[in-house]
N, C-alpha and C positions, 0 to 999 in steps of 0.2 A: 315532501310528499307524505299523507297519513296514511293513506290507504289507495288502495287501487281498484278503481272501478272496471268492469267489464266494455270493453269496445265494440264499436260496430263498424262493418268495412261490407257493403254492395260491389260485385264484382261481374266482370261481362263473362260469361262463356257463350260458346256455340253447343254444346249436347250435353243438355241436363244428364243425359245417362252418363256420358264419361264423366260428368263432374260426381256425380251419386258415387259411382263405384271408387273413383282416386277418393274424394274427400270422406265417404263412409267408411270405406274397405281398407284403402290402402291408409289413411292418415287416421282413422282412427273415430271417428269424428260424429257422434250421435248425431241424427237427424233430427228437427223440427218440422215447423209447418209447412207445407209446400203447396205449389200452385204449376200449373201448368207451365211455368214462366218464370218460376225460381224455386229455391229451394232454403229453406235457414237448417246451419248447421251449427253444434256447438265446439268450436275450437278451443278446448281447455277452457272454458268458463265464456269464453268470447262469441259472440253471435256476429259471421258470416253468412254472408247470401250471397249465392250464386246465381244471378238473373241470366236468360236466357239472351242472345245477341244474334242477330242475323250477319251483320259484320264481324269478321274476323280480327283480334285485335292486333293493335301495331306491335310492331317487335320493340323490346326495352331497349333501351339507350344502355350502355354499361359507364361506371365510371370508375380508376382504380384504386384500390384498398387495400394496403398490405400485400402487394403483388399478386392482386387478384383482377379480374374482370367483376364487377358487381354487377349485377342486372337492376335499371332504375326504370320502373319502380318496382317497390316487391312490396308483401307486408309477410310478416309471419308473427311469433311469439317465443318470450325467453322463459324459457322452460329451468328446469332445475335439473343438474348434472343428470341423476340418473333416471329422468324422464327425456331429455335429448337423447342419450346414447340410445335408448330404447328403441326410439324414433328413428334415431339413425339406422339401428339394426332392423326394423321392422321396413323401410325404403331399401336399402340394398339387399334381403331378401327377397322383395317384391320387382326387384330388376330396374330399379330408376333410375334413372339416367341423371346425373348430378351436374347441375353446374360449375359449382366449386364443392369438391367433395368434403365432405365431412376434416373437420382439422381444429388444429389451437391456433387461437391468432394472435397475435402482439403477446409470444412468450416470453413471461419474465416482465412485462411491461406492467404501468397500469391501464386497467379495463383489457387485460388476457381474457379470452372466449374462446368457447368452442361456437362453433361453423358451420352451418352446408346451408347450399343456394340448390334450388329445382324450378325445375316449372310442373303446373298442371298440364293437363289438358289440352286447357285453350291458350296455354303461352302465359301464364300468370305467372310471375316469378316468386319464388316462398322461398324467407331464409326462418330458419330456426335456430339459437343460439341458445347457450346456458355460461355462467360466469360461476365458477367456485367460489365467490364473492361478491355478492348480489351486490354489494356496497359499492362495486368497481362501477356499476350500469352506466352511471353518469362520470366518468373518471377522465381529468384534463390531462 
């Protein structure tokens, strides 16, 4: 890998407004252009859209990781140590309810991370993760 390009992920909710206030407010997350029916935001360099859904969506499958429940699917971004913790501090401030709370995982192993699983909203599952050793990302 040379370099790393910015991602794009379209996602379903039910009420652009909850999604506006978690993903601006509470996550941090400039806003773009928006429509009646979606909204683009910028997640750390990455462009999210939040389209609007009349159905509600299915609840995630979990599969287990480290003695955890993971919720599948999720998407999030690997942050750097002291933009995760930030993140972290700025969600349990704001009262979130965690799926797998904030932690290190496979300590002492290779690819050790830091942790934590939420949902939005509309049931959208986000993990955020940071590695002291970016080098581990991809580690067997």
């Amino acid at each position: 890998m040379t370099g790393l390009a910015p991602f794009h992920i379209a996602f379903p909710v039910d009420d652009l407004d909850a999604a506006r206030h978690f993903y601006g407010t509470i996550l941090g997350c400039p806003e773009g252009r928006s429509d009646p029916d979606w909204i683009d935001f910028n997640l750390y360099g990455h462009q999210i859209v939040a389209h609007r859904v009349d159905t509600p969506r299915a609840s995630a499958a979990h599969n287990p990781v480290d003695g955890h429940a993971v919720p599948v699917p999720h998407f999030g971004v690997v942050l750097s140590p002291a933009d995760w913790q930030a993140l972290a501090d700025r969600l349990k401030a704001a009262g979130t309810t965690f799926v797998i709370e904030p932690h290190t995982r496979f300590p002492g192993q290779p690819g050790e991370q830091s942790t934590m699983f939420f949902y939005d909203p509309a049931g959208n599952a986000l993990e955020f993760k940071a590695f002291a050793d970016l080098d581990q990302l991809f580690a067997k």
